[in-house]
C-alpha positions as a Markdown table, in Angstrom:
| # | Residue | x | y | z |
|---|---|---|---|---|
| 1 | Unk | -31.1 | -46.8 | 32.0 |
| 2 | Unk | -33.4 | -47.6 | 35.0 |
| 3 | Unk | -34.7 | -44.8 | 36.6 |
| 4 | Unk | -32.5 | -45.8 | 40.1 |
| 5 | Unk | -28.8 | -45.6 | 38.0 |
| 6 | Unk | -29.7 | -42.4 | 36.3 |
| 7 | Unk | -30.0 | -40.9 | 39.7 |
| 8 | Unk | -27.4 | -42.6 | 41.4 |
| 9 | Unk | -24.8 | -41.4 | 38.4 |
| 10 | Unk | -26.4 | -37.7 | 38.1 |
| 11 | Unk | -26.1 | -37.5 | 42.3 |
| 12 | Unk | -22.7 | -39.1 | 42.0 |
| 13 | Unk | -20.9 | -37.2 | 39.5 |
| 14 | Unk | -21.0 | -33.9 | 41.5 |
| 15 | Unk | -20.7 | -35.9 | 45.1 |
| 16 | Unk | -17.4 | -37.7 | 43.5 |
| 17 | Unk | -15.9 | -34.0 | 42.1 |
| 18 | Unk | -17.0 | -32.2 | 45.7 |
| 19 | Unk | -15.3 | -35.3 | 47.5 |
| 20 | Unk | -12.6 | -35.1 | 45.1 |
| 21 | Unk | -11.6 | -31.2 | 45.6 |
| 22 | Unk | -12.2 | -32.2 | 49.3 |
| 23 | Unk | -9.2 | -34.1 | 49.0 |
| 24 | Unk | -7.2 | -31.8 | 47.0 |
| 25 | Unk | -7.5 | -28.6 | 49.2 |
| 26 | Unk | -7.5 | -30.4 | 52.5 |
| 27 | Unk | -4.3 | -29.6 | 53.9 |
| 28 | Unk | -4.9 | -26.4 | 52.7 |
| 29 | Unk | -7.9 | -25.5 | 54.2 |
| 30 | Unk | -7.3 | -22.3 | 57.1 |
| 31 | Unk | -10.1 | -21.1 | 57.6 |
| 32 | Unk | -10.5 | -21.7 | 61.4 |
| 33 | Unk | -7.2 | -19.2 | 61.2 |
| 34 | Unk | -8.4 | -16.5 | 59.1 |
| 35 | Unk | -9.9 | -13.4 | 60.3 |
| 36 | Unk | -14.0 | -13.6 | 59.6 |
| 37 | Unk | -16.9 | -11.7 | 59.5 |
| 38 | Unk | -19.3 | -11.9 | 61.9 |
| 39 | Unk | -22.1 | -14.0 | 60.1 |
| 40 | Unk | -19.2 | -16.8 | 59.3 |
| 41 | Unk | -21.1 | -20.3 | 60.1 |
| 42 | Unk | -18.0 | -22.5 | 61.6 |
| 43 | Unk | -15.9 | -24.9 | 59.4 |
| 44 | Unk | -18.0 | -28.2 | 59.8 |
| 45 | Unk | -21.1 | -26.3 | 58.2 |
| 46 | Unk | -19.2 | -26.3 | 54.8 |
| 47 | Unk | -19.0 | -30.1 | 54.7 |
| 48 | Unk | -22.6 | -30.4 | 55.7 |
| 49 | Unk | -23.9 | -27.4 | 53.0 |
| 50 | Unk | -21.8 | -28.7 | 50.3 |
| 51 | Unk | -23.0 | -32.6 | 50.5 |
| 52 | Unk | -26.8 | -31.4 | 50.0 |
| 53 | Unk | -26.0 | -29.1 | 47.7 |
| 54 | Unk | -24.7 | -31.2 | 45.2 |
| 55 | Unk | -27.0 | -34.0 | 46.0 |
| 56 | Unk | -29.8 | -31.1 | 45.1 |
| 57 | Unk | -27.7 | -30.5 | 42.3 |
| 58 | Unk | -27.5 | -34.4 | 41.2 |
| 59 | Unk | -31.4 | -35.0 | 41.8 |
| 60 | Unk | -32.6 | -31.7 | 39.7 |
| 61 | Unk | -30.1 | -32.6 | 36.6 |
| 62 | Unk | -31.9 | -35.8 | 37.1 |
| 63 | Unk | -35.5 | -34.8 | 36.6 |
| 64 | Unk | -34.3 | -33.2 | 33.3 |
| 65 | Unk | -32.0 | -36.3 | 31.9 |
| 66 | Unk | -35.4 | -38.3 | 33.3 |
| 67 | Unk | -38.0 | -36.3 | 30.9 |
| 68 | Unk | -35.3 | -35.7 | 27.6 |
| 69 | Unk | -34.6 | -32.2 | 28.6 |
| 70 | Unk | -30.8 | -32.3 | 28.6 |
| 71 | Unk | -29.9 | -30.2 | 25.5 |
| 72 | Unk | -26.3 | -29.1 | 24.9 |
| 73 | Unk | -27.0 | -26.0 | 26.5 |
| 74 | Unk | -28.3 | -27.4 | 29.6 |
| 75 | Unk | -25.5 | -29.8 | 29.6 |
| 76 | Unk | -23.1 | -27.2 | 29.0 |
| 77 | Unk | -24.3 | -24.8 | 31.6 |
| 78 | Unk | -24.7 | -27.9 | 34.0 |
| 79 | Unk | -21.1 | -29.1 | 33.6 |
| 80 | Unk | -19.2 | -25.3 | 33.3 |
| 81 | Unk | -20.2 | -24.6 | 37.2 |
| 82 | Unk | -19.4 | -27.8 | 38.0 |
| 83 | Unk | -15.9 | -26.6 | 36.6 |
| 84 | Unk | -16.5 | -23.2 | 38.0 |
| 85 | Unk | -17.0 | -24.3 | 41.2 |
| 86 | Unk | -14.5 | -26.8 | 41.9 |
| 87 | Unk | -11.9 | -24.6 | 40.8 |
| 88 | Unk | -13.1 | -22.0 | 43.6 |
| 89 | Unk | -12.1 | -24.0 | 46.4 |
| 90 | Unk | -8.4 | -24.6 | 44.5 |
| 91 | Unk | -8.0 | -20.8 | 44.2 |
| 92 | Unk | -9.4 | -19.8 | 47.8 |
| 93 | Unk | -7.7 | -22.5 | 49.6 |
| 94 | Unk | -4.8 | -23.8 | 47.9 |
| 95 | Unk | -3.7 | -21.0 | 45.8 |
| 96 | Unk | -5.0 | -18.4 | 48.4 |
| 97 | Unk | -5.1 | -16.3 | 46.0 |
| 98 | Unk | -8.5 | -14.9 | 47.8 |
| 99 | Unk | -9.3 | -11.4 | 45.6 |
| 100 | Unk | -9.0 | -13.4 | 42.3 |
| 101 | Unk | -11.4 | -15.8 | 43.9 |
| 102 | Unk | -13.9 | -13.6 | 44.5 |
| 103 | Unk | -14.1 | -12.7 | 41.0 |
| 104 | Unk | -14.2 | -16.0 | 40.1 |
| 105 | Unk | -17.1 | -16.7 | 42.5 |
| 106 | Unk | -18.9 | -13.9 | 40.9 |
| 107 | Unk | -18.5 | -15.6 | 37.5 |
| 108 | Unk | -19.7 | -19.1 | 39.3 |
| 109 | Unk | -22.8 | -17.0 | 40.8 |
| 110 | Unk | -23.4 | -15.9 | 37.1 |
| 111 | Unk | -22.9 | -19.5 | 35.9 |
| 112 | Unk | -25.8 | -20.7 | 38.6 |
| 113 | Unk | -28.4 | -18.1 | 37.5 |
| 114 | Unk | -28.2 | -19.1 | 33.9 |
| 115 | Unk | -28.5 | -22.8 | 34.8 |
| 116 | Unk | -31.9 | -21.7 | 37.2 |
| 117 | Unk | -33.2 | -20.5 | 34.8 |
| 118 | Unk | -32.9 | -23.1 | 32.0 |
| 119 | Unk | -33.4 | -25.2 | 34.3 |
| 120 | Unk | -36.7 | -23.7 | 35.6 |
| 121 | Unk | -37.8 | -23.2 | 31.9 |
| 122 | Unk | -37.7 | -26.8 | 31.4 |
| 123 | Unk | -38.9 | -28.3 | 34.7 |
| 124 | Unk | -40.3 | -25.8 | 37.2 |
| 125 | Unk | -38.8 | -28.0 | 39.8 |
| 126 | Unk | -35.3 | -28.8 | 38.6 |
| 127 | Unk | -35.0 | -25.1 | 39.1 |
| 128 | Unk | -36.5 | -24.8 | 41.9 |
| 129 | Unk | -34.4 | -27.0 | 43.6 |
| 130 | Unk | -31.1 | -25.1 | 42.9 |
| 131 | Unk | -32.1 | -22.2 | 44.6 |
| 132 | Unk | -30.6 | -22.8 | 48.0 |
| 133 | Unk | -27.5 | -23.6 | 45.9 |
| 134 | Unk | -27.5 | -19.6 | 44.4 |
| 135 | Unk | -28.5 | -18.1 | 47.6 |
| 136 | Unk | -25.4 | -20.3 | 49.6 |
| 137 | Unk | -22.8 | -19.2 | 46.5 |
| 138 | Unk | -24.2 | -15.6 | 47.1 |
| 139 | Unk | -23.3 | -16.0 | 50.7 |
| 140 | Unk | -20.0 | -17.8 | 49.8 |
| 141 | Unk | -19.2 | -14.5 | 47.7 |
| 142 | Unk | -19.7 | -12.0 | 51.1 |
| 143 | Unk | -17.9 | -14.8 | 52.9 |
| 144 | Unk | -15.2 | -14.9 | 50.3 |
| 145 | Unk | -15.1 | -10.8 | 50.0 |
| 146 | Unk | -15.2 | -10.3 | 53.7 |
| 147 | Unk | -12.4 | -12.6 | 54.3 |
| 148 | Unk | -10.0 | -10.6 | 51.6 |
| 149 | Unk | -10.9 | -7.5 | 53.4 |
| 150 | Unk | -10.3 | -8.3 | 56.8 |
| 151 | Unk | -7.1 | -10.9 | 56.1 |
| 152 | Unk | -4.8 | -7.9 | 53.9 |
């Protein structure tokens, strides 16, 4: 596979399943009517976060498909907060079942540490470049907790 189609598929296949819960939740979404704590970014940011996220996402599990690195742990990992994630949004928004997503976005915080760092242990960089995707799910998880709170 030329080196242009392996990133083009490893960007795409988080892009399409962001896009894809996009969709799903989208008439679901209320956050502009929920109560929120004071360092709450507004809605558009989400959008905006979320598409560079998973592009980071895409480009670091490329560097490791690029140089053979992708074991079935790392491909494991890779894919479960994928999973993890996607279903977030489906619990928060759709579900609104907002204390059980907080538990669940601890699990998917959990999920993106171990991924780091087999990541990092394989390609310095490929890790690297998933940090300001654990520091915004560590935010997500105040966001997410601070929500419950206030909105019960």
């Amino acid at each position: 596979m030329s080196r242009f189609k392996l990133y083009t598929k490893s960007i795409l296949i988080p892009v399409i399943i962001g896009g894809i819960v996009g969709f799903i939740i989208s008439n679901s979404i209320d956050y502009n009517s929920l109560q929120k704590p004071i360092l709450a970014p507004p809605g558009i940011i989400f959008q905006i976060i979320w598409t560079m996220l998973y592009i980071l996402m895409g480009v670091s599990y490329g560097i490791l498909k690029e140089q053979s690195l992708v074991d079935s742990k790392t491909k494991l990992i890779y894919y479960a907060q994928l999973f993890v994630n996607a279903l977030w949004s489906i619990i928060f928004f759709t579900l609104k079942l907002r204390l059980f997503a907080f538990l669940w976005i601890i699990i998917l915080d959990a999920i993106v540490i171990a991924m780091i760092i087999n990541f990092y242990q394989k390609n310095k960089l490929s890790g690297l470049l998933q940090l300001p995707y654990l520091i915004w799910t560590v935010f997500a998880s105040y966001l997410n907790l601070s929500i419950y709170l206030l909105n019960n």
